[in-house]
C-alpha positions in Angstrom: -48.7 111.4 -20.8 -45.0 112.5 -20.3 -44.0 110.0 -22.9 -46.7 108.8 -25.3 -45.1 105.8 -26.3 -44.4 104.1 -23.0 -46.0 100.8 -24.0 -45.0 99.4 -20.7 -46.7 101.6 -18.8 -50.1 101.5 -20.5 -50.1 97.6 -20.5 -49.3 97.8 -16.8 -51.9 100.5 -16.2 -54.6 98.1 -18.5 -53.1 94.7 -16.3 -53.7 96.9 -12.7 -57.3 97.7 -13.8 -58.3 94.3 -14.8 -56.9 92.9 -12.1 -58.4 95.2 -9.6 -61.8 95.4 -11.5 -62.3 91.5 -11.0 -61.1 91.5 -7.6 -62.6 94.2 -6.4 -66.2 93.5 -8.4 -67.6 91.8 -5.2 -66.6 93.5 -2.3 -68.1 96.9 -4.0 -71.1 95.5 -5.0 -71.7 93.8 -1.5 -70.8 97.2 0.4 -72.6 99.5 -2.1 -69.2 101.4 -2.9 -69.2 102.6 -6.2 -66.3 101.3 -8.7 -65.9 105.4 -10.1 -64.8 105.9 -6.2 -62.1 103.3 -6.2 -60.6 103.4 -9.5 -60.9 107.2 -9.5 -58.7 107.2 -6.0 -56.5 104.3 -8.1 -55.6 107.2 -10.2 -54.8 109.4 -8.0 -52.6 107.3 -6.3 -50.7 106.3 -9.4 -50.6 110.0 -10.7 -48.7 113.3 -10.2 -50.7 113.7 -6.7 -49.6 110.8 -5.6 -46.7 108.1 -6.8 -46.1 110.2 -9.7 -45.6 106.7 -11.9 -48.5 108.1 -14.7 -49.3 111.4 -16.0 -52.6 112.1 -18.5 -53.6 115.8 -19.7 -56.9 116.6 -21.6 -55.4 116.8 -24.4 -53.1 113.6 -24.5 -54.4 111.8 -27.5 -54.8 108.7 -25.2 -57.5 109.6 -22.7 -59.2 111.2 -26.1 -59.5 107.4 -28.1 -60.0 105.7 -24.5 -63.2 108.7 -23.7 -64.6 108.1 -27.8 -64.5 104.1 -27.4 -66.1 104.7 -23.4 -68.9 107.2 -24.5 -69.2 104.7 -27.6 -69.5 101.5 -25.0 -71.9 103.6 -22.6 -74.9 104.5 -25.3 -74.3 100.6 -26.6 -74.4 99.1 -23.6 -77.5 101.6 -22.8 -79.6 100.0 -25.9 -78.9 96.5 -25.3 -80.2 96.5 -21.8 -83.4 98.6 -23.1 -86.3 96.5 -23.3 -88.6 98.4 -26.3 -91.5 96.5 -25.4 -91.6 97.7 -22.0 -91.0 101.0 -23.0 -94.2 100.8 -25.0 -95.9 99.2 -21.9 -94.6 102.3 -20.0 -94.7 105.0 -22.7 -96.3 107.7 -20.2 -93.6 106.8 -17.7 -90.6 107.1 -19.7 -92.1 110.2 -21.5 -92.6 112.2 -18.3 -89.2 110.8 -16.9 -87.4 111.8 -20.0 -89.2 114.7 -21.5 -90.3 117.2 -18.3 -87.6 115.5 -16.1 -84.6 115.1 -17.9 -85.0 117.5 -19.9 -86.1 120.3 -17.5 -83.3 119.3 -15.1 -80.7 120.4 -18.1 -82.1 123.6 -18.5 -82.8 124.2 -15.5 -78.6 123.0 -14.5 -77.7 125.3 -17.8 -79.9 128.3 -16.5 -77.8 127.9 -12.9 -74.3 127.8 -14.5 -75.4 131.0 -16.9 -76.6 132.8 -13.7 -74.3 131.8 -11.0 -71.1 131.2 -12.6 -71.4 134.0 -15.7 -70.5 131.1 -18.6 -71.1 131.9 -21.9 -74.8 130.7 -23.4 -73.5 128.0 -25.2 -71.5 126.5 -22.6 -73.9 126.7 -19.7 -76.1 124.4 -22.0 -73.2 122.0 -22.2 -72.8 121.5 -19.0 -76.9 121.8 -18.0 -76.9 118.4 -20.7 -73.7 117.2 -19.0 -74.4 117.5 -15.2 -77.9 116.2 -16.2 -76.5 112.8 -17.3 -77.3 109.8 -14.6 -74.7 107.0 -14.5 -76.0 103.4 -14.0 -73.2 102.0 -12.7 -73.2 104.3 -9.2 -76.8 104.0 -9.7 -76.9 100.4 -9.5 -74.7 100.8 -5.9 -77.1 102.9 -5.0 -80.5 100.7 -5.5 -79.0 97.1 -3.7 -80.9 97.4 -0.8 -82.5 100.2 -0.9 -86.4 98.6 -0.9 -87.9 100.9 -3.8 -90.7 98.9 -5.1 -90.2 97.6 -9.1 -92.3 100.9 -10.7 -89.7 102.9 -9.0 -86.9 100.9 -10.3 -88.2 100.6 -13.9 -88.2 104.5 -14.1 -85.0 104.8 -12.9 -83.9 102.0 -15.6 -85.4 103.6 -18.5 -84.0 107.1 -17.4 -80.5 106.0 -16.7 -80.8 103.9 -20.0 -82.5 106.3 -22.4 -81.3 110.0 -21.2 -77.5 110.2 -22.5 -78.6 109.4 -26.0 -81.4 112.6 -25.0 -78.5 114.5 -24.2 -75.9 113.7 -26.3 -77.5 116.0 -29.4 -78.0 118.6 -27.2 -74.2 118.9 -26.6 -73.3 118.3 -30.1 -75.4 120.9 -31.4 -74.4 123.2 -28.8 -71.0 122.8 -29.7 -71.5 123.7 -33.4 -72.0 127.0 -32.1 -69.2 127.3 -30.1 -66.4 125.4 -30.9 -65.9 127.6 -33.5 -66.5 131.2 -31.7 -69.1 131.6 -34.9 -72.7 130.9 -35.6 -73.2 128.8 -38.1 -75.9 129.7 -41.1 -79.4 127.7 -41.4 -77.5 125.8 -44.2 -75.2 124.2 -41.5 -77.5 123.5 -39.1 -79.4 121.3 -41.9 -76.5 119.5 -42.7 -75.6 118.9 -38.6 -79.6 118.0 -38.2 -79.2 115.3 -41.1 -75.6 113.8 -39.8 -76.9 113.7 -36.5 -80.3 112.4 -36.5 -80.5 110.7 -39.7 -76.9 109.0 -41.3 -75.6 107.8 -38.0 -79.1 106.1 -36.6 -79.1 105.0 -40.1 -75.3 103.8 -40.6 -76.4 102.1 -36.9 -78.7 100.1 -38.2 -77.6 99.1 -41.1 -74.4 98.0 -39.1 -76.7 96.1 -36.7 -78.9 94.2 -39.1 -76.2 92.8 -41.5 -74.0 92.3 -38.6 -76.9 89.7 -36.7 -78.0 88.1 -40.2 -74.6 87.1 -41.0 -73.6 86.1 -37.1 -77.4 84.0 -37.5 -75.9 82.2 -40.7 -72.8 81.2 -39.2 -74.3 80.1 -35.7 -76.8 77.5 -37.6 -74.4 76.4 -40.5 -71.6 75.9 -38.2 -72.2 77.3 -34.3 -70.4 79.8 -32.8 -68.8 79.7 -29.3 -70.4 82.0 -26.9 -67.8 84.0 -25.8 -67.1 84.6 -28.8 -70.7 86.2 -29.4 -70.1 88.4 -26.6 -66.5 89.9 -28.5 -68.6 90.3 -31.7 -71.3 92.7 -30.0 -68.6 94.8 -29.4 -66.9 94.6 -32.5 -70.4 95.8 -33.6 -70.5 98.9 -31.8 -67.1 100.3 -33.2 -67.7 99.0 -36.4 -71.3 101.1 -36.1 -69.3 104.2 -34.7 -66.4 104.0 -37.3 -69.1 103.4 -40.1 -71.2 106.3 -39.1 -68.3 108.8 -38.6 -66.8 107.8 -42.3 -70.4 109.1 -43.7 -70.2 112.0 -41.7 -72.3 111.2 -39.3 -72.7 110.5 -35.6 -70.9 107.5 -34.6 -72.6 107.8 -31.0 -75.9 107.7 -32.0 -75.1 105.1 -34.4 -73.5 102.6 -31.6 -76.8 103.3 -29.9 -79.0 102.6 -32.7 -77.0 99.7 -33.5 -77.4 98.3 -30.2 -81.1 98.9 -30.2 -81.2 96.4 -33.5 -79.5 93.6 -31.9 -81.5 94.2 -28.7 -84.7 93.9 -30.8 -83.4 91.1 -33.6 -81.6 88.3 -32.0 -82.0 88.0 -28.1 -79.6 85.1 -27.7 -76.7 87.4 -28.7 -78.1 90.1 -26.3 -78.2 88.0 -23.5 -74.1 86.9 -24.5 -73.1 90.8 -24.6 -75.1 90.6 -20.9 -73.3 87.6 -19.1 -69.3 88.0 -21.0 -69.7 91.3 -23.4 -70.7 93.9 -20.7 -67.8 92.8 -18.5 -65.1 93.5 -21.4 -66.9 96.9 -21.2 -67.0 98.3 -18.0 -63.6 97.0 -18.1 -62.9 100.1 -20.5 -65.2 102.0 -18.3 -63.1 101.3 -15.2 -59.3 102.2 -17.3 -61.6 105.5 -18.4 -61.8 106.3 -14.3 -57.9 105.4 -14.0 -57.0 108.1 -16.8 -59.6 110.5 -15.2 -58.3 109.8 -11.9 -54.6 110.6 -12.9 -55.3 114.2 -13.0 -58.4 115.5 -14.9 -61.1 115.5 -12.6 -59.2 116.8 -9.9 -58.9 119.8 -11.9 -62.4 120.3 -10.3 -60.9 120.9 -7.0 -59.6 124.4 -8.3 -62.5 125.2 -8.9 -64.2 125.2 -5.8 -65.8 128.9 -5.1 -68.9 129.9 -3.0 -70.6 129.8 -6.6 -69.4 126.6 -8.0 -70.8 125.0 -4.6 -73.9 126.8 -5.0 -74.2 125.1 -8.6 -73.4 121.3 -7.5 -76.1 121.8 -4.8 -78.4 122.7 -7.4 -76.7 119.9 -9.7 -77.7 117.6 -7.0 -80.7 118.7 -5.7 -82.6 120.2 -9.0 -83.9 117.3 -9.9 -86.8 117.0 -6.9 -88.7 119.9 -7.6 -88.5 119.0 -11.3 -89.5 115.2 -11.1 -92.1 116.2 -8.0 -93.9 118.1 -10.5 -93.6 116.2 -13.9 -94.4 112.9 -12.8 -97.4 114.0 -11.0 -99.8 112.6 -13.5 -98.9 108.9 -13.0 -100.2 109.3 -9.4 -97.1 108.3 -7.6 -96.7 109.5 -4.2 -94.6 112.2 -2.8 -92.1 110.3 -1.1 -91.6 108.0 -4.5 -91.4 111.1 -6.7 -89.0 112.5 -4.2 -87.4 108.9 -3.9 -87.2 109.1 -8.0 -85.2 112.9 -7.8 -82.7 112.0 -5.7 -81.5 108.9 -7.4 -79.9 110.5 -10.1 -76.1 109.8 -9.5 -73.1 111.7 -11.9 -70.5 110.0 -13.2 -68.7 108.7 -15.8 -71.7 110.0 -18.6 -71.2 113.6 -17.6 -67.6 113.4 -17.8 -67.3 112.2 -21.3 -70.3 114.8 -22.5 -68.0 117.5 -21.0 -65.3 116.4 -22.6 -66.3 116.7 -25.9 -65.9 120.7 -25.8 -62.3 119.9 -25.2 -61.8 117.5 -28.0 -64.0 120.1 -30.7 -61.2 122.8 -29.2 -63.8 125.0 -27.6 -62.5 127.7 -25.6 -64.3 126.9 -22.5 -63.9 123.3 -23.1 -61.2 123.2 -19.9 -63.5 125.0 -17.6 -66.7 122.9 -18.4 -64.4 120.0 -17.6 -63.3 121.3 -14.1 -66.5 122.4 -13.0 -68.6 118.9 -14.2 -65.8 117.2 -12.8 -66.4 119.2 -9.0 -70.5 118.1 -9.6 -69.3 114.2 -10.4 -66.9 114.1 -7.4 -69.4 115.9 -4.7 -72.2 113.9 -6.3 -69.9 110.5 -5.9 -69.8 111.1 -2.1 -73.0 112.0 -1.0 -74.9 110.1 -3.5 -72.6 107.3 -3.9 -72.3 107.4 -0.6 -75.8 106.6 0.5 -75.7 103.0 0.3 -73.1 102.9 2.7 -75.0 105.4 4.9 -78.1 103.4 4.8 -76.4 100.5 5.7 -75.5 101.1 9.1 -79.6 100.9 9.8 -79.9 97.5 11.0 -81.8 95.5 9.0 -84.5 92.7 9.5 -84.0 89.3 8.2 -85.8 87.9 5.1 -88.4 85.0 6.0 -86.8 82.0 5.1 -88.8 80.5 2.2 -90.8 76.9 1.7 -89.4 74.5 -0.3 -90.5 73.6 -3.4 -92.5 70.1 -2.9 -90.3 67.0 -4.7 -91.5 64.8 -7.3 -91.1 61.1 -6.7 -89.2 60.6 -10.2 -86.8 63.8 -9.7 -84.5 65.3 -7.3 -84.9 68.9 -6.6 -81.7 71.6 -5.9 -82.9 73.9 -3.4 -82.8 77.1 -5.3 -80.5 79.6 -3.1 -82.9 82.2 -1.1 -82.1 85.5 -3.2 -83.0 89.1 -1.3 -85.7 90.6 -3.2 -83.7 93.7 -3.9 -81.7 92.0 -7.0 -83.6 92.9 -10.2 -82.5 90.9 -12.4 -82.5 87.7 -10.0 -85.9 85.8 -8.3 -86.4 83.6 -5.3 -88.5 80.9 -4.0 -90.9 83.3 -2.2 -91.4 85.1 -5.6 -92.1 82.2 -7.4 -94.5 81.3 -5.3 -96.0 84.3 -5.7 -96.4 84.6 -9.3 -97.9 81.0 -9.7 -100.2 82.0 -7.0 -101.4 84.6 -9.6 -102.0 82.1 -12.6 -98.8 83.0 -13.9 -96.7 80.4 -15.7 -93.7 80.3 -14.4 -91.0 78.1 -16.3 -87.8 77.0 -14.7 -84.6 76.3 -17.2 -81.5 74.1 -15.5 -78.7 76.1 -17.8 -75.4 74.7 -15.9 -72.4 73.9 -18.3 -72.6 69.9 -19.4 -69.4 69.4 -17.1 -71.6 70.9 -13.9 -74.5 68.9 -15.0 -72.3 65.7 -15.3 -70.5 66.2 -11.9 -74.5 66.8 -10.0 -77.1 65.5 -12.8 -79.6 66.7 -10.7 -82.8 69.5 -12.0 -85.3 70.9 -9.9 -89.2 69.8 -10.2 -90.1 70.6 -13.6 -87.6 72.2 -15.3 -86.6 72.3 -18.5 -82.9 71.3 -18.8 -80.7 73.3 -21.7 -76.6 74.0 -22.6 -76.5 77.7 -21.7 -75.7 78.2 -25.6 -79.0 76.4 -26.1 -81.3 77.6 -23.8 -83.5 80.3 -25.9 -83.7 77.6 -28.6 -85.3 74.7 -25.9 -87.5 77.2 -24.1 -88.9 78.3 -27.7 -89.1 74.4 -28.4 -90.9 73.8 -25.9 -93.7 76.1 -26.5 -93.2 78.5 -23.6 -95.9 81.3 -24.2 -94.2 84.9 -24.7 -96.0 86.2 -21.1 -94.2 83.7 -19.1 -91.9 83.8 -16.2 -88.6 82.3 -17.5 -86.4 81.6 -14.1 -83.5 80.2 -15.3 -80.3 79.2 -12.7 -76.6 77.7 -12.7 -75.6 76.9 -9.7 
């Protein structure tokens, strides 16, 4: 920045992106845009190219603390939404997806920059475990409406949830090699091994569990709001990072590991950092893209030779051969394998990987930058792109579903007809479906008491719970761990 201490101009900066992240939260997610796109294009409006009313460098010491507490919010927000027990339902899966894809797609993106664009060993492995990072939130534009069955979209889940924490040691080791321009000795690489894998997953965890034991003692002696909830989780992760980094280790790996505890420990303050929590985050996320868009990743631009174009085709295209061949075994079909390679947006992950050989003063640090920041923009519009490619197909209209038969001492809500391409929501047709199969299916009424009061009306059946109260009245009621729990609020 050209002055540092411009307070007004950060607080305005912070006021546009809020303001423009909640307004413009609906329209991208109905059109499939990704929110990199826009704010990324926000910042170039507001920066040197453009208005000339903001200026950021790579090494202002603002986009540095805003990239550490963005990286920190991405692995957290990465282990909270990780469900253990399905990844031990679907070990093979997220082995093969992780091990002989993820990993083979780095190397193989780290072999292409070493070859094509002559970078140094070291840094060709930074930027094969940078380029190699998927992000979930251009992911998730990608998948609404795109009709890949649910084993397609729990792969793509577990990869885009599991493979920046792969990653993330490959860059840091890499970088104790050449951040300094010497090797370090065996004694060195101990001590990095320890920091890395052992005091911050440790300093995580620790963190975590003390963190949910006290937050469980105060909810039942004296109840704890649950917005409130949602501000602790993140006070969580940068207390887990800070602690971690004071013990010398990784604060990263300790925000994951941290948000792998409460993930696991207390689901009720999961599901908090879910509905308010991961808002406040991908608000950081979004002023991230601003400070990115201002200048840094345009930087990419310069560096647009026959060769750098040759390795963002690779970037973006490596990954078919690679996840053709190592998810073979699980006896998916060509066109899903294929369906599983190409879904493998950059964004904001690979940008923040990369730009930690700027902040460890690596000589290449500037070039790595530039050149994952030409992958991330190319991969932006033609991946990010596709939803709003494959939306000009016309589409057929869903069946309109049955409704649910009354009961003479109840008046039943019709539940609003969801299209089945929302994970994380179900409609009648689905419910249906999964009773047909013996499946208990439980429905939980979890409207605030002053939209209960205003329409005290529950559909057939359901179970009727404050939304601060609801895992506590489903467990009440002796709802069996397998069941379907549909809960709604409108």
């Amino acid at each position: 920045m050209a002055d540092p201490q411009n307070l007004i101009a950060v607080l305005g900066l912070v006021g546009m992106v809020i303001i423009g992240g909640a307004l413009l939260a609906g329209p991208a997610e109905r059109n499939g845009l990704p929110a990199l796109a826009i704010f990324l294009l926000l910042g170039l409006l507001i920066g040197p190219f453009g208005l000339d009313l903001f200026t950021v460098t790579l090494e202002d010491p603002l986009l540095r603390v805003v990239a550490t507490i963005s990286l920190t919010l991405v692995l957290f927000t990465d282990a909270m939404t990780l469900d253990l027990s399905e990844v031990r339902r679907n070990k093979l899966l997220a082995a093969l997806i992780l091990g002989p894809g993820t990993l083979l797609a780095a190397c193989g993106m780290a072999a292409a920059a070493w070859g094509l664009l002559g970078l140094s060993p070291v840094a060709a492995i930074i930027i094969g475990a940078a380029v190699a990072s998927t992000d979930p939130v251009v992911l998730r534009g990608m998948l609404q409406g795109s009709g890949i069955n649910d084993r397609l979209r729990l792969a793509l889940r577990l990869e885009s949830g599991m493979n920046d924490v792969l990653l993330l040691p490959i860059v840091v080791i890499a970088l104790a090699f050449g951040a300094a321009g010497a090797s370090p000795n065996a004694g060195d690489i101990g001590r990095l091994l320890i920091s890395l894998f052992l005091l911050g997953p440790l300093a995580g965890v620790v963190v975590g569990v003390t963190s949910v034991r006290l937050l469980i003692a105060i909810r039942n002696r004296f109840g704890v709001r649950r917005e409130y909830e949602s501000l602790y989780v993140i006070g969580v992760a940068l207390g887990a990072f800070a602690a971690a980094e004071a013990l010398g280790g990784s604060g990263f790996l300790a925000a994951f590991a941290a948000g792998l505890v409460i993930s696991s420990l207390d689901v009720e303050l999961c599901d908090c950092f879910l509905e308010y929590g991961q808002v406040t985050a991908e608000m950081a996320l979004l002023f991230t893209y601003v400070l990115l868009g201002v200048g840094p990743i345009w930087s990419g631009l310069s560096m647009i030779t026959p060769a750098s174009i040759g390795f963002a085709a690779i970037v973006l295209l490596l990954r078919l051969p690679i996840f053709m061949a190592a998810l073979a075994p699980l006896g998916l079909s060509i066109r899903e394998r294929i369906m599983l390679g190409w879904y493998g947006p950059r964004g904001l992950g690979s940008l923040l990987l990369a730009l930690l050989a700027v902040f460890a003063g690596m000589a290449e640090g500037e070039q790595l930058v530039a050149l994952t920041s030409l992958a991330v923009l190319i991969s932006v519009a033609i991946q990010g792109g596709w939803p709003l490619i494959r939306r000009t197909k016309p589409k057929r209209l869903p069946p309109t579903p049955e409704p649910l038969p009354p009961a003479s001492h109840q008046t039943l809500i019709p539940l609003e007809p969801l299209t089945p391409q929302e994970p994380d929501r179900i409609n009648i047709d689905q419910i249906h479906l999964h009773k047909s199969r013996g499946e208990q299916v439980v429905i939980v009424d979890v409207r605030s008491e002053r939209n209960f009061r205003a329409s005290p009306q529950i559909a057939t059946g359901a179970l009727r719970a404050t939304p601060d109260q609801a895992v506590a009245v489903v467990r009440a009621a002796g709802v069996p761990a397998d069941a379907w729990v549909v809960s709604y609020c409108t």
